[in-house]
C-alpha positions in Angstrom: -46.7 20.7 -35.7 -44.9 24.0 -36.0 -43.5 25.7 -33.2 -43.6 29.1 -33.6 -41.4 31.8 -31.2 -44.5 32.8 -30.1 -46.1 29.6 -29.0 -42.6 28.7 -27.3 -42.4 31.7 -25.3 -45.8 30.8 -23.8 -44.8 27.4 -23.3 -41.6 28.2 -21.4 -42.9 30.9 -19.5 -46.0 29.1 -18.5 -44.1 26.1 -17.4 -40.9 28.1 -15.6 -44.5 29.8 -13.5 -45.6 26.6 -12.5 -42.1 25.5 -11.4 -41.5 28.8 -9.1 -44.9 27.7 -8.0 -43.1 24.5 -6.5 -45.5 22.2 -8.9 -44.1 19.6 -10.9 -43.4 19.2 -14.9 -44.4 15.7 -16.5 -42.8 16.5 -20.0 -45.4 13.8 -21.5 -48.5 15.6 -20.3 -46.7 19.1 -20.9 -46.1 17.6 -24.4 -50.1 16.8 -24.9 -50.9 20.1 -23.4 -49.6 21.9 -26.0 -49.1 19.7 -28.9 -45.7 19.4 -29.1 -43.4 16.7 -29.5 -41.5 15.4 -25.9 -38.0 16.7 -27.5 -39.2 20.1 -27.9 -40.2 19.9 -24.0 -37.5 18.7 -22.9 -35.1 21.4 -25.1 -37.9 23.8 -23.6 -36.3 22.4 -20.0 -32.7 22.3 -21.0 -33.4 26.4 -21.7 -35.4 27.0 -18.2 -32.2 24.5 -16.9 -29.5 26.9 -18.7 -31.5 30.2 -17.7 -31.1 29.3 -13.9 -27.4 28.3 -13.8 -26.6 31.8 -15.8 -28.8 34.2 -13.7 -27.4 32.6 -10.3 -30.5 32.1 -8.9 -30.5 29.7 -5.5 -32.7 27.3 -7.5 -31.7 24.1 -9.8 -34.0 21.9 -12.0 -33.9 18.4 -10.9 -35.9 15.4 -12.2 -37.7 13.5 -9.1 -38.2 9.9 -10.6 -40.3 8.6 -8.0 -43.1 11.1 -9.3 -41.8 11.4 -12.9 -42.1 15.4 -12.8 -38.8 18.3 -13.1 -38.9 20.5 -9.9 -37.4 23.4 -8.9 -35.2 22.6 -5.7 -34.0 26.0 -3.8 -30.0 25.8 -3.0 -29.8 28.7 -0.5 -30.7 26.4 2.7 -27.6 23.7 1.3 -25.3 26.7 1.4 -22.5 27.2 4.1 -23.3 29.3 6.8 -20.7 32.4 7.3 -19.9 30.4 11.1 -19.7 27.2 9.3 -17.4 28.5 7.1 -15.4 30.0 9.5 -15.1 26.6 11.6 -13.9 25.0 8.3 -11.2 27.1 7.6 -9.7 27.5 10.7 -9.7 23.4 11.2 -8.1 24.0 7.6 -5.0 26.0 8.6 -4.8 24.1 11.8 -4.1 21.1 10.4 -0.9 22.8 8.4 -1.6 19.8 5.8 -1.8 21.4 2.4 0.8 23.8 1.0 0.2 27.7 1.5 -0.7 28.4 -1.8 -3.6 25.7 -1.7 -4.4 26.9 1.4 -5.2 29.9 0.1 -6.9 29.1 -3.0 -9.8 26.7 -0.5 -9.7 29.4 1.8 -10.5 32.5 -0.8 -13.4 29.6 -2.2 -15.0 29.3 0.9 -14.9 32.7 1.7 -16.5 33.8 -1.6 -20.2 31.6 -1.2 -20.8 33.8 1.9 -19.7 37.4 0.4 -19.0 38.4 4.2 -16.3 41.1 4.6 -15.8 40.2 8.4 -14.8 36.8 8.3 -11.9 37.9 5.7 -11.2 40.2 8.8 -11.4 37.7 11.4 -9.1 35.1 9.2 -6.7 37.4 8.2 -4.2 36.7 11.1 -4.3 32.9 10.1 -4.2 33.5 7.2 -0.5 35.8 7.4 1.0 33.5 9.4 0.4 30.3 8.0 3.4 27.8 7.5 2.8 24.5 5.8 5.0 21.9 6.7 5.5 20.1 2.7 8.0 22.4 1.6 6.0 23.4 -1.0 4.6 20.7 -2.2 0.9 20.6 -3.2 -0.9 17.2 -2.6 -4.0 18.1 -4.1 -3.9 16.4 -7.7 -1.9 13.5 -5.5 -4.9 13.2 -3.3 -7.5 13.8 -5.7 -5.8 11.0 -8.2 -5.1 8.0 -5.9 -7.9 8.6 -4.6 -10.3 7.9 -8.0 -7.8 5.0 -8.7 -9.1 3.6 -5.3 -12.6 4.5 -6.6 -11.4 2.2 -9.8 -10.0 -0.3 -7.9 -6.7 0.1 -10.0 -3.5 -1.0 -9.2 -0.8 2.3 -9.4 3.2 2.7 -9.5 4.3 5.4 -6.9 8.4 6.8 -6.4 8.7 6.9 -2.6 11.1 8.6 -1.2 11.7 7.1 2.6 13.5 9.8 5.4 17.0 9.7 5.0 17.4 8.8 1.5 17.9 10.5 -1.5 16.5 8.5 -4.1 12.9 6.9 -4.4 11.9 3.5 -4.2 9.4 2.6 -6.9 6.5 0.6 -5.3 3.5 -1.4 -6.7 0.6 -1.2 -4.6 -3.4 -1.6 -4.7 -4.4 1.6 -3.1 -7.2 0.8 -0.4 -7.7 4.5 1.2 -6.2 7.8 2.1 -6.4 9.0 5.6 -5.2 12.6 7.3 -3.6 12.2 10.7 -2.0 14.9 12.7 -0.8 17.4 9.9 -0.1 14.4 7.2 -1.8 12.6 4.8 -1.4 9.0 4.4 -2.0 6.4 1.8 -2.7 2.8 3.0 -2.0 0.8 0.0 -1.8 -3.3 -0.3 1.9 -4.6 -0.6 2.2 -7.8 -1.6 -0.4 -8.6 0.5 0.6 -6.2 3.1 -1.1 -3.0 3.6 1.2 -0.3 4.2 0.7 3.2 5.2 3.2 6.4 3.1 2.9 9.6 4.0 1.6 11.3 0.7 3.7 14.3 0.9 7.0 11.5 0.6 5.4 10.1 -3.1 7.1 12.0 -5.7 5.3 10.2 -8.4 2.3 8.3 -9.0 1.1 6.2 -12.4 -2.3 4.7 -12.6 -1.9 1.0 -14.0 -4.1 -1.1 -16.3 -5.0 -3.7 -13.8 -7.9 -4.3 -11.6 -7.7 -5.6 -8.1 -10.3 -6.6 -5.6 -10.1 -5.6 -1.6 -8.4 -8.0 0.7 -9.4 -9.1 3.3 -8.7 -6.7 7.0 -4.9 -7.4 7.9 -2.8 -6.0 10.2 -1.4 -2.5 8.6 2.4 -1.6 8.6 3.2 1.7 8.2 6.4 3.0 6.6 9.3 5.2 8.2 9.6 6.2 11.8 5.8 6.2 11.4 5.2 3.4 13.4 1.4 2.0 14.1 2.1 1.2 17.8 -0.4 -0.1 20.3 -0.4 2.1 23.6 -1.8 1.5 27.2 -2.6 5.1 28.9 -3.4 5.9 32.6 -5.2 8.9 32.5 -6.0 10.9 36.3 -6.7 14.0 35.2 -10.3 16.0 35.2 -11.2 15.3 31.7 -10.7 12.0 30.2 -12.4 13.6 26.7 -9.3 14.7 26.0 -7.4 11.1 24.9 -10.6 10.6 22.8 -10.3 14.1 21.3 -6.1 12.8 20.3 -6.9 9.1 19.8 -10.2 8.7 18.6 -10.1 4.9 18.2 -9.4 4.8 21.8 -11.6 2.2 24.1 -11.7 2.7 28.1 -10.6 -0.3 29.7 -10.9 -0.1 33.3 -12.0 3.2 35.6 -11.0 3.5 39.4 -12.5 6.3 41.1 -10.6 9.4 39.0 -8.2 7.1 37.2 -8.8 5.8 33.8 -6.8 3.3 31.3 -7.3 3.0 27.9 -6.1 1.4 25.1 -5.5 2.5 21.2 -3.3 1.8 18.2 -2.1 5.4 17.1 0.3 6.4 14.3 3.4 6.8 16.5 4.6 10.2 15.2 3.9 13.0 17.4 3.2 10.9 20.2 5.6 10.6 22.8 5.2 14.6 22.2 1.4 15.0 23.0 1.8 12.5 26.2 5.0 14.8 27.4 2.1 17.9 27.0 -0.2 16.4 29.4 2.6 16.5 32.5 1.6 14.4 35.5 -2.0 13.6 34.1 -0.9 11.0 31.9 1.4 8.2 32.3 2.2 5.4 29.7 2.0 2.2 30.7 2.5 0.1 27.1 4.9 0.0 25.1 7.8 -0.6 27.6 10.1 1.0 24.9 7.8 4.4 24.9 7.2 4.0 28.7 11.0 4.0 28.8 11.6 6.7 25.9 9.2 8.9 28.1 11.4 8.5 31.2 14.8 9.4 29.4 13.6 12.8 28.2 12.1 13.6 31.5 15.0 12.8 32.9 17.2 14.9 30.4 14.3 17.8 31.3 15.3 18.0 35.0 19.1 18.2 33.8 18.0 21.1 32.2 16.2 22.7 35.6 18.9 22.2 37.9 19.5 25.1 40.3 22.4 27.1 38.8 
């Protein structure tokens, strides 16, 4: 069979109709149609495939095996919206958890699939006065690394540098997840049977090891530093008790009385005692003693502070 330029043109043309046509390609049949071989179709598709990726057009040529046929799917609907965008970025510098620079690089990403000069204007503020909090330190290949050896299920060496000292701690672990909490990101990883949570931005190096590991069994998780994993019992009376799920989303009501609610969570302990202070007389911890008491001792340093002079 020879396949002349001619007779390929045809063929490609024919078949790239059909496809904007939303039909389907069976390479066999295409192959009996026009007395070619099923490698020259499918080169035929790899071309249409190539053509489509070059040109930018919202389309991409995708093989449904359920009907055995390559279809044309359109990509504009599975793009970003400009307002989804902008909700994404500004959740992004919010959460002050990458460097600036990475920041930056995600942010200008986004902001190019829409092409819209107004949200550059309406981020552009943010964007200016964003501080990161990692001393410029990007966690990207950190995150994105530990995070494929968990895929692997692969044991890994990290240097961890606890508060207060000045030289790391090498520490063998089997990583089970990474998880962002209030402007950090944490990796829970299994020590010596004992799942641990480090604060990512505190690993100064990390080694992927030649040994596999299975998940353990759910244990109770420790958590490195001042960090603590604490359990907390909350009496809300404000208006809006949506606002201890919106900070503690693990949170479960226990009881309600008329305006007055009391829940109960296990919370990463930093920033806490902080975000309880910012809700004033609406909120009023009840467990831990030590954090009920903690509480008390700065409001009681506060009214120092307000004395009439």
């Amino acid at each position: 069979m020879v396949d002349s330029q001619q007779g390929k043109g045809y063929r490609i043309l024919s078949m790239f109709d059909r496809l904007m046509d939303g039909q389907g390609i069976n390479k066999k049949q295409e192959a009996l149609t026009h007395q070619v071989g099923e490698k020259t179709i499918q080169r035929d598709i790899d071309e249409i495939r190539t053509y489509l990726e070059k040109a930018k057009l919202d389309y991409h040529l995708q093989y449904v095996r359920t009907e055995k046929v390559y279809k044309l799917i359109n990509t504009k609907n599975n793009r970003l919206s400009k307002e989804q965008v902008l909700v994404i970025v500004k959740i992004l510098i919010a959460s002050k958890a990458l460097v600036k620079s990475d920041i930056g690089e995600i942010v200008n990403q986004l902001l190019s699939r829409v092409a819209e000069d107004q949200l550059d204007q309406l981020l552009l503020n943010e964007k200016i006065v964003y501080e990161d909090i990692h001393q410029n330190k990007s966690l990207l290949s950190l995150i994105w690394g530990i995070s494929t050896a968990i895929q692997k299920r692969k044991v890994i060496t990290i240097d961890y540098l606890q508060e207060g000292e000045a030289i790391p701690t090498a520490k063998i672990l089997k990583p089970l997840a990474v998880i962002f909490s209030t402007h950090y990101f944490y990796l829970i990883g299994d020590n010596q049977d004992t799942p641990t949570v480090y604060r990512m931005d505190r690993i100064q190096h990390f080694r992927e090891m030649a040994i596999h590991f299975e998940f353990p069994s759910v244990h109770p998780l420790q958590v490195e530093d001042a960090n603590d994993l604490t359990h907390i019992r909350l009496l809300y009376k404000g208006r809006s008790p949506q606002i201890v799920y919106s900070r503690f989303p693990t949170a479960h009501l226990v009881s309600q009385n008329n305006h007055e609610y009391v829940f109960e969570a296990e919370v990463l302990e930093y920033g806490v005692k902080e975000w309880l202070l910012s809700q004033g007389a609406d909120m009023e911890v009840l467990e831990p003693i030590e954090l009920r008491e903690e509480i008390i001792e700065t409001l009681q340093a506060m009214q120092q502070n307000y004395r009439y002079i």
